[in-house]
Backbone as JSON, one array per atom type, in Angstrom:
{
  "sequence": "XXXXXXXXXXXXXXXXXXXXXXXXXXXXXXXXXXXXXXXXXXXXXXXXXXXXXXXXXXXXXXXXXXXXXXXXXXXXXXXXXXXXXXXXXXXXXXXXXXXXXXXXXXXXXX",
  "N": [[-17.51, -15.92, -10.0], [-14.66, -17.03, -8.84], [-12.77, -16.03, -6.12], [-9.74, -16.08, -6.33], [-8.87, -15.48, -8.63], [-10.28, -13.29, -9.53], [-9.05, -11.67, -7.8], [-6.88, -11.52, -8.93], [-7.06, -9.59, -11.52], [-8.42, -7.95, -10.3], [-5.84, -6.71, -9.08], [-4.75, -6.53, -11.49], [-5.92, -5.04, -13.04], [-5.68, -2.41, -11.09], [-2.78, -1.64, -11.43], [-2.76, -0.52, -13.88], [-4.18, 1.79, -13.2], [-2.31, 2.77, -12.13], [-0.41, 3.21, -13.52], [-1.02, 4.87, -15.69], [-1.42, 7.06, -13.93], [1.22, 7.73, -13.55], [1.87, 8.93, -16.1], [0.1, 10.57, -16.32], [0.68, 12.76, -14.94], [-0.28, 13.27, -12.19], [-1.38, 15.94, -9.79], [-2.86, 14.25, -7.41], [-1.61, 11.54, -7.45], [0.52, 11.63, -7.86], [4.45, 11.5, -7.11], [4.04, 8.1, -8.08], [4.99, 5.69, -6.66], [4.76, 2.73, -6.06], [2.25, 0.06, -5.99], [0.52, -0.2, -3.58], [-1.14, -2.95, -1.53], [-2.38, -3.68, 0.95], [-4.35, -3.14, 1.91], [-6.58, -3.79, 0.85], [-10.03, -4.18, -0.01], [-12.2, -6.56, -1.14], [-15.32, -6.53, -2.67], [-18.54, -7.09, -3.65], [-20.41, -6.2, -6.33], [-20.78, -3.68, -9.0], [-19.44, -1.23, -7.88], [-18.27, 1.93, -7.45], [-19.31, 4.86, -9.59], [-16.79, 6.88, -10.51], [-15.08, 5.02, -9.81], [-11.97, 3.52, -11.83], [-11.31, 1.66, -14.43], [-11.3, -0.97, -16.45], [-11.48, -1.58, -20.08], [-11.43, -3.74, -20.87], [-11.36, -5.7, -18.79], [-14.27, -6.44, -17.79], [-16.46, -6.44, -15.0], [-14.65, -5.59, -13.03], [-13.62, -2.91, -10.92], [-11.71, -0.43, -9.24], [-10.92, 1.61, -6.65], [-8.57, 3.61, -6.0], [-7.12, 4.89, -3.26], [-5.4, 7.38, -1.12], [-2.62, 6.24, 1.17], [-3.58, 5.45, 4.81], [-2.0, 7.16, 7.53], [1.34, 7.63, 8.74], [4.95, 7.26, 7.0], [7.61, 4.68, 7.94], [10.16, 5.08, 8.54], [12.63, 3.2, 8.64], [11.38, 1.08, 7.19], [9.65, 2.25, 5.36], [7.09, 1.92, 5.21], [3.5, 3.13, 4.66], [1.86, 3.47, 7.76], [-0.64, 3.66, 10.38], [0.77, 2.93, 12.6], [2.59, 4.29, 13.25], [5.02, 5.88, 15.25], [3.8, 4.61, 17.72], [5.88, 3.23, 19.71], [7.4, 4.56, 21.8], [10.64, 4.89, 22.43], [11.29, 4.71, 19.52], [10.3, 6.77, 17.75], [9.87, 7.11, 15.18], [9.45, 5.02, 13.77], [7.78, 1.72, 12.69], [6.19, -0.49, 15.18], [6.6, -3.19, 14.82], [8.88, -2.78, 13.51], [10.81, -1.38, 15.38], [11.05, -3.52, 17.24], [13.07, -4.74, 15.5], [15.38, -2.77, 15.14], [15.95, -2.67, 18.0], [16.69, -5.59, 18.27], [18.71, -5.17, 16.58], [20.16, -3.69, 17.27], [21.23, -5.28, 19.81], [22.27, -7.27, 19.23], [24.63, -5.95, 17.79], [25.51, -4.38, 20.33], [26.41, -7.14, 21.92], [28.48, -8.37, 20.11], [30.9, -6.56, 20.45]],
  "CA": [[-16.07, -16.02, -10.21], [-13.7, -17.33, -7.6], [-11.64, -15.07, -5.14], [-8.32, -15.52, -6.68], [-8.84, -14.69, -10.52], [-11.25, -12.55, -9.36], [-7.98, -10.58, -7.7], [-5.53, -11.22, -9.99], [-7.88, -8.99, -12.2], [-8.18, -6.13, -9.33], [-4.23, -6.05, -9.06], [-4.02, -5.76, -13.32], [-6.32, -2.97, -13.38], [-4.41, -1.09, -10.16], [-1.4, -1.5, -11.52], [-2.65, 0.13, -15.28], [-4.36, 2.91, -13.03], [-0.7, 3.19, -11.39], [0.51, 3.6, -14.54], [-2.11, 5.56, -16.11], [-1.76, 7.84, -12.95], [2.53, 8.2, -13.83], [1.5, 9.47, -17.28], [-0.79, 11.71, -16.88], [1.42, 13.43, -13.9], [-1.41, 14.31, -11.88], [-0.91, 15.64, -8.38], [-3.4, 13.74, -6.08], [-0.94, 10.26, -6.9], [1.86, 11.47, -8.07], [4.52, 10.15, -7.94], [3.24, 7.03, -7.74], [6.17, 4.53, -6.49], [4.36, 1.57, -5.92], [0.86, -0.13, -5.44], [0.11, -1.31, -2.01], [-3.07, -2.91, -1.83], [-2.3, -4.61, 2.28], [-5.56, -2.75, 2.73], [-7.53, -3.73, -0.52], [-11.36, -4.68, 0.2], [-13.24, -7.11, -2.02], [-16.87, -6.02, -2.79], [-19.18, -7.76, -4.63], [-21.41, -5.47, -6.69], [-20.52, -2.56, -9.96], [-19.01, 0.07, -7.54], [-19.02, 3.38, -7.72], [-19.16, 5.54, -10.71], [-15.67, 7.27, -10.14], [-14.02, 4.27, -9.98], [-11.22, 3.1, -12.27], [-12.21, 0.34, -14.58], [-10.46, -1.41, -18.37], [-12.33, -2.01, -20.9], [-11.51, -5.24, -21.77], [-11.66, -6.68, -17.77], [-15.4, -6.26, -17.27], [-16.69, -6.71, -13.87], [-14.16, -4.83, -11.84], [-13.41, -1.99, -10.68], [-10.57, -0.1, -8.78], [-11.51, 2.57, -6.09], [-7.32, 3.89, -5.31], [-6.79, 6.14, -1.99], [-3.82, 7.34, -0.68], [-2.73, 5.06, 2.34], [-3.32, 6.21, 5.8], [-0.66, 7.1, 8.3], [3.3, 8.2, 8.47], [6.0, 6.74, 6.2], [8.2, 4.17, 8.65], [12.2, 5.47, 8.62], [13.15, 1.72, 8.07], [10.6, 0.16, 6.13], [9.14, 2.84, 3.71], [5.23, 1.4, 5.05], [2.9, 3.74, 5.31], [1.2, 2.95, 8.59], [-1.22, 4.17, 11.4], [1.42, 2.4, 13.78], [4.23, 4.55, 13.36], [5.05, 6.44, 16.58], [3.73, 3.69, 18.97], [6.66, 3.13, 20.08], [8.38, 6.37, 22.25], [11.74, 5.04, 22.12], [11.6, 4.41, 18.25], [8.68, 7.38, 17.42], [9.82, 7.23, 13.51], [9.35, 3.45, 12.38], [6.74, 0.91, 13.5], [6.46, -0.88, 16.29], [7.76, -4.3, 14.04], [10.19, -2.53, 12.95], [11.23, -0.57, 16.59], [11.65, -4.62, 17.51], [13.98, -5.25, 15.16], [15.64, -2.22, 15.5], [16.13, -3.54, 19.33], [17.21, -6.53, 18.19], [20.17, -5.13, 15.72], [21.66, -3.11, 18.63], [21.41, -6.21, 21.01], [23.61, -8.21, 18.36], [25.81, -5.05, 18.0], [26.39, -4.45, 21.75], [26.75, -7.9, 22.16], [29.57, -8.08, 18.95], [31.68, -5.26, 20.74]],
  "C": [[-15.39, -16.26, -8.86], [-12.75, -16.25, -7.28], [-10.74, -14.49, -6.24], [-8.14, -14.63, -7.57], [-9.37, -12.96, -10.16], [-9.65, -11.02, -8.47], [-7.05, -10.43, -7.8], [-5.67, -9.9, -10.94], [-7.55, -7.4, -11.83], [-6.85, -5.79, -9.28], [-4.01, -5.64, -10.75], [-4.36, -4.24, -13.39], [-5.7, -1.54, -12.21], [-3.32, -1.09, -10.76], [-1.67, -0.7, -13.21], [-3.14, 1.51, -14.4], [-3.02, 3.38, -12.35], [-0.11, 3.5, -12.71], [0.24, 4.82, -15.36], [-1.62, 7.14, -15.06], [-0.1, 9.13, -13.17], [2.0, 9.12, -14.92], [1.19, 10.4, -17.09], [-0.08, 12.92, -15.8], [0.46, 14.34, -13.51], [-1.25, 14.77, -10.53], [-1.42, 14.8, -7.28], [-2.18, 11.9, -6.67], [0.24, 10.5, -7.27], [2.91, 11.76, -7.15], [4.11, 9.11, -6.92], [4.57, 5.54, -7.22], [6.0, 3.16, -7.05], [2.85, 1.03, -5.57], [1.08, -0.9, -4.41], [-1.46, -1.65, -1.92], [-3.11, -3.94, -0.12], [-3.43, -3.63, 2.82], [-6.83, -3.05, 1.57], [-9.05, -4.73, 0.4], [-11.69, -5.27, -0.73], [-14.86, -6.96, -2.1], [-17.59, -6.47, -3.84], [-20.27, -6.48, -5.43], [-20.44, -4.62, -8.24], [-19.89, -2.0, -9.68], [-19.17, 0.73, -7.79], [-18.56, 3.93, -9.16], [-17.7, 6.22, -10.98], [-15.05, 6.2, -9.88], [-13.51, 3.72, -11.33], [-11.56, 2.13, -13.42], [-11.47, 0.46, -16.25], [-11.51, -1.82, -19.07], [-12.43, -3.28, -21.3], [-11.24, -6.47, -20.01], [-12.64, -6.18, -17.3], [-15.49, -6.84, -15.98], [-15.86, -6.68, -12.82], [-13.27, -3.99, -11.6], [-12.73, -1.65, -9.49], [-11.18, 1.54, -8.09], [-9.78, 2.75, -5.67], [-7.4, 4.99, -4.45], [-5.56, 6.1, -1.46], [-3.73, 6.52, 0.54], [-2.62, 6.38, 3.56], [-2.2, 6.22, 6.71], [0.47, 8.26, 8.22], [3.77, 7.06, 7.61], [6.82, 6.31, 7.16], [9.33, 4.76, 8.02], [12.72, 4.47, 8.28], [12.41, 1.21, 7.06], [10.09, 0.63, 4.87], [7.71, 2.58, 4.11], [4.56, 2.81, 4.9], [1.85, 3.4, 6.37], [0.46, 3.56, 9.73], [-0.03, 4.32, 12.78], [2.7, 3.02, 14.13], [4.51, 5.76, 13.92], [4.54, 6.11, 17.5], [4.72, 3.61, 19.74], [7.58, 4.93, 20.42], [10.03, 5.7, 21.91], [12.21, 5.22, 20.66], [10.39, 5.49, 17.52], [8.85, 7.85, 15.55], [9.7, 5.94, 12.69], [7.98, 2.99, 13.45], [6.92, 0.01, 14.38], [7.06, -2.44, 16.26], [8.88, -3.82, 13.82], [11.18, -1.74, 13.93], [12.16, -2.1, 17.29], [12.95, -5.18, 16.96], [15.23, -4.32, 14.74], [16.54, -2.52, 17.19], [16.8, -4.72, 19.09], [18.97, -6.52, 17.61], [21.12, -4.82, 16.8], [21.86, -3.78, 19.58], [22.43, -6.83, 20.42], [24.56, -7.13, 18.51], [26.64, -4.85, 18.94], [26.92, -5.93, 22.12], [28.56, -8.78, 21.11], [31.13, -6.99, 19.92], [32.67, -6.41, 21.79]]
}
């Protein structure tokens, strides 16, 4: 099977275990906002037993973990990167830039 389909598939079935996950109001995801998958792996093989999986999209399976990190102050990410920045030690270091950037337009506005 080709890539794409192949993770159009993996986003259906995250997004039923995201839903699945609201329902059953369980604490390790709840609540569940949103699926981020800007860390999703592709793996060729069954996976593991404990993973996720629809009955009616054979051949793949959904391993969900919470994301690592802090929660950015501007953006909402959750990211490793966020307190790189000392002047800005609550967003990420994209978002510290443009941060920098608003108050350059601002002071420059005045």
């Amino acid at each position: 099977m080709k890539v794409l389909p192949l993770l159009l598939l993996a986003f259906a079935v995250l997004g039923a275990f995201a839903q699945q996950a609201r329902h059953e109001d369980t604490e390790v995801y709840e609540p569940v906002p949103k699926v981020i998958t800007s860390g999703a792996v592709l793996v060729e093989g069954d996976g593991p037993a404990e993973a996720f999986r629809l009955p009616d999209v054979p051949g793949v399976a959904v391993v969900p973990r919470l994301a690592e990190g802090r929660k950015c102050a501007r953006s909402w990410k959750i990211s490793p990167a966020v307190g790189l920045d000392p002047q800005f030690p609550d967003v990420t270091p994209r978002d510290a830039q443009a941060l920098r950037e608003w108050e350059a337009m601002r002071r420059a506005a005045e």
